[in-house]
PAPADO-661618 format. One record per residue (C-alpha): residue number from 1; residue in one letter; z, x, y. Coordinates in steps of 0.1 Angstrom, whole numbers, plus 5000, padded with zeros to 4 digits. Each point is the difference from the previous one (the first is absolute). Example, Ala and Ser with C-alpha at 12.3 -4.5 7.8 and 13.67 -1.06 7.14 Angstrom:
// PAPADO-661618
1 | A | 5078 | 5123 | 4955;
2 | S | 4993 | 5014 | 5034;
***
This chain:
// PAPADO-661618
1 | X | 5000 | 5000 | 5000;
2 | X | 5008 | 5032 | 5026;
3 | X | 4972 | 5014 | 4989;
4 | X | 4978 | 4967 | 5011;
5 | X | 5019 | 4994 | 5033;
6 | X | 4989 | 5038 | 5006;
7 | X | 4968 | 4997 | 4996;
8 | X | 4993 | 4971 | 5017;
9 | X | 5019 | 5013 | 5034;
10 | X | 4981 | 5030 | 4998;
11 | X | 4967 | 4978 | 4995;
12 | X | 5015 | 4979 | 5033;
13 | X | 5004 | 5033 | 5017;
14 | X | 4966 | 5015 | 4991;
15 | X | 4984 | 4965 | 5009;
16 | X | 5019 | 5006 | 5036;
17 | X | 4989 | 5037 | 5008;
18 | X | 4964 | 4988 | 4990;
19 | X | 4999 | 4971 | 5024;
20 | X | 5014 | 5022 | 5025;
21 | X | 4975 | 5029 | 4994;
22 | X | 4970 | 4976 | 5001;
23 | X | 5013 | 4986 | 5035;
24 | X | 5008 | 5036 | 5014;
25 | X | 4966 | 5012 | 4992;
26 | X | 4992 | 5029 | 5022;
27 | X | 4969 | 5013 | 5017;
28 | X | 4988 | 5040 | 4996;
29 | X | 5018 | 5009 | 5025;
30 | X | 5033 | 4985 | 4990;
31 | X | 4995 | 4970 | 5022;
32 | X | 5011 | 4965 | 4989;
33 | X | 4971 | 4976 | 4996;
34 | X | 4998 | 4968 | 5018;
35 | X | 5001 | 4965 | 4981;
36 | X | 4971 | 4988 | 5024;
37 | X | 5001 | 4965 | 4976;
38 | X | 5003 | 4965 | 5020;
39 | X | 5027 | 4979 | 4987;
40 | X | 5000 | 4962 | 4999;
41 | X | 5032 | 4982 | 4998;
42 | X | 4998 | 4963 | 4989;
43 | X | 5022 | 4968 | 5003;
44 | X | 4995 | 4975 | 4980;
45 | X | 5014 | 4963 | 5001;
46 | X | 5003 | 4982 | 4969;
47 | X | 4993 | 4963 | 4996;
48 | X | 5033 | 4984 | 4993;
49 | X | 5011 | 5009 | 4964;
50 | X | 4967 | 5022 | 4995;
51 | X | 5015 | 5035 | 5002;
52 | X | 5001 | 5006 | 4961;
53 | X | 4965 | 4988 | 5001;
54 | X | 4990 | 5019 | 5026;
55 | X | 5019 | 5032 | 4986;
56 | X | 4983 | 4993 | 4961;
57 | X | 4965 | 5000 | 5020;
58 | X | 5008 | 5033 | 5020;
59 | X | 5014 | 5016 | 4963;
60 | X | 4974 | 4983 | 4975;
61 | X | 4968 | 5001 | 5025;
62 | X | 5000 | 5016 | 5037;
63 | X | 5015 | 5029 | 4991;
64 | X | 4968 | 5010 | 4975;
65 | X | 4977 | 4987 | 5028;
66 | X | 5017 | 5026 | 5025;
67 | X | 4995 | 5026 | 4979;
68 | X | 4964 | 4990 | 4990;
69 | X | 4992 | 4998 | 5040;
70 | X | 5016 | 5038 | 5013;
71 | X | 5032 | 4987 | 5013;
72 | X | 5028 | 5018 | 4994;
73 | X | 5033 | 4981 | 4991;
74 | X | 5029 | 5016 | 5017;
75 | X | 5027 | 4970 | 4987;
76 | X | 5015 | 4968 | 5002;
77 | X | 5030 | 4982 | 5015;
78 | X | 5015 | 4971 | 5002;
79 | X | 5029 | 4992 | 5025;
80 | X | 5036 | 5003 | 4990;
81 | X | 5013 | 4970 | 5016;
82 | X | 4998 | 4971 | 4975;
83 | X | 4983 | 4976 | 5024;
84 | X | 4972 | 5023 | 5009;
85 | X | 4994 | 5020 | 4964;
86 | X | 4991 | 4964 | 4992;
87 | X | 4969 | 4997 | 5019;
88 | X | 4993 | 5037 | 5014;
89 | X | 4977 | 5027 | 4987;
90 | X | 4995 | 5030 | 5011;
91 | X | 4979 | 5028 | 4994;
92 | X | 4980 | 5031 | 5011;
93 | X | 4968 | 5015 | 4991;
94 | X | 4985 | 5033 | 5012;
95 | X | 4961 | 5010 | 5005;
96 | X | 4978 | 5027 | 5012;
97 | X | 4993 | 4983 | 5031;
98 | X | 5003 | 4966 | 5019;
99 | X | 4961 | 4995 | 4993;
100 | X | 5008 | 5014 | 4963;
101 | X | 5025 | 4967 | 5004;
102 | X | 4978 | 4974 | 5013;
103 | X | 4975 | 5011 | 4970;
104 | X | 5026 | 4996 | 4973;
105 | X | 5012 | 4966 | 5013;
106 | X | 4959 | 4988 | 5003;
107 | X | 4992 | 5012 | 4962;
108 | X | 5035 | 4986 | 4991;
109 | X | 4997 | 4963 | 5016;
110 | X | 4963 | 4997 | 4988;
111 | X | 5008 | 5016 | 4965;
112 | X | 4993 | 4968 | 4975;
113 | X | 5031 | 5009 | 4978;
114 | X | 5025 | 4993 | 5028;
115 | X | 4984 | 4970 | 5010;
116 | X | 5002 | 4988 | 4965;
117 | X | 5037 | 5010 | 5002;
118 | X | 5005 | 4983 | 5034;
119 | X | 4985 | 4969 | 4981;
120 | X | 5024 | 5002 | 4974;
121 | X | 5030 | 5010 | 5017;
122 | X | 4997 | 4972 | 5023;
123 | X | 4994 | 4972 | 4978;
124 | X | 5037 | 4984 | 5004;
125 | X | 4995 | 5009 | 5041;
126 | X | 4995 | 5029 | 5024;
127 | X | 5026 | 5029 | 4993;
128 | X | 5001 | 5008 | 5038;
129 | X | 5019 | 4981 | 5024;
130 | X | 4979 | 5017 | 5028;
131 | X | 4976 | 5031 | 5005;
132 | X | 5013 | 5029 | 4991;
133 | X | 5014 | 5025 | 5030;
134 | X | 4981 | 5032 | 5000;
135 | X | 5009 | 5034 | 5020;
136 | X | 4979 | 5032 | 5002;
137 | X | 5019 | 5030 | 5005;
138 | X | 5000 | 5039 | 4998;
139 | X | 5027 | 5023 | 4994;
140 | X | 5019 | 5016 | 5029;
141 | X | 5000 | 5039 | 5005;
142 | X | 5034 | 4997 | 4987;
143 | X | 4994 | 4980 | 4970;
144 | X | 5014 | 5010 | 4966;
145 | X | 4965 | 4987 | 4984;
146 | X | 4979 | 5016 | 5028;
***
C-alpha cells in the first residue's frame, strides 16, 4: 500500500513539474515566451431545471465538437452558491486568435452534428434561459498564463 501511495505522489509530482515546464517554455535566449492565445470566457443561463441537461450536452456532445473545431478548452465552473450553481455555467476556451475564434464558432454553429444535437437536446425545451454572455480577453503582462 506505501509502495502505491509512493508512486502515485511522485506520478502527481512529475505530472506538476511537466505542466510547469510546458508553461515556462523559454526562448534561445533564455527569454519566457508569450501566451499570445485569446481567451473567451462564457456565462451561461440555464432554463429552469435544465442545468443537468445542459451540463450532459457540454460532457456527451460540445466538448467533442470543440475539440473537432480548434478550440482549446481551458475548464469549467459552476458557482458555489446553491442558487446560482443551479442555473450558471461557466467556462473558457483559448484560440490562436480572435479571427482564429470567429472561424471556430462559424464551422461549429453550421457543423450538422451539433445541429442534430441541438435538435435533440431541446426536444423537452430550450436548455438556455437566455444568450449566453461572452467576453474576449488577453492575458496581462503580469499574468501567471501569459
Amino acid at each position: 500500500m506505501k509502495y502505491l501511495l509512493s508512486v502515485l505522489v511522485l506520478g502527481i509530482g512529475l505530472m506538476g513539474i511537466a505542466v510547469h515546464l510546458a508553461h515556462a517554455k523559454k526562448t534561445e535566449k533564455g527569454e519566457q515566451k508569450v501566451d499570445s492565445r485569446v481567451f473567451e470566457l462564457r456565462t451561461y443561463t440555464a432554463a429552469p431545471g435544465k442545468i443537468d441537461a445542459l451540463n450532459a450536452r457540454f460532457r456527451d456532445h460540445t466538448n467533442k465538437l470543440f475539440e473537432k473545431h480548434g478550440m482549446t478548452i481551458i475548464g469549467f465552473w459552476m458557482p458555489i452558491k446553491q442558487k446560482e450553481g443551479e442555473e450558471k455555467l461557466i467556462y473558457i476556451l483559448a484560440y490562436p486568435s480572435k479571427e482564429a475564434a470567429d472561424k471556430s464558432w462559424k464551422a461549429f454553429r453550421e457543423d450538422p452534428e451539433w445541429q442534430k444535437v441541438v435538435k435533440e437536446t431541446e426536444k423537452n425545451g430550450r436548455l438556455l434561459a437566455k444568450p449566453p454572455e461572452s467576453v474576449y480577453m488577453a492575458p496581462t503582462d503580469y499574468s501567471p498564463i501569459k
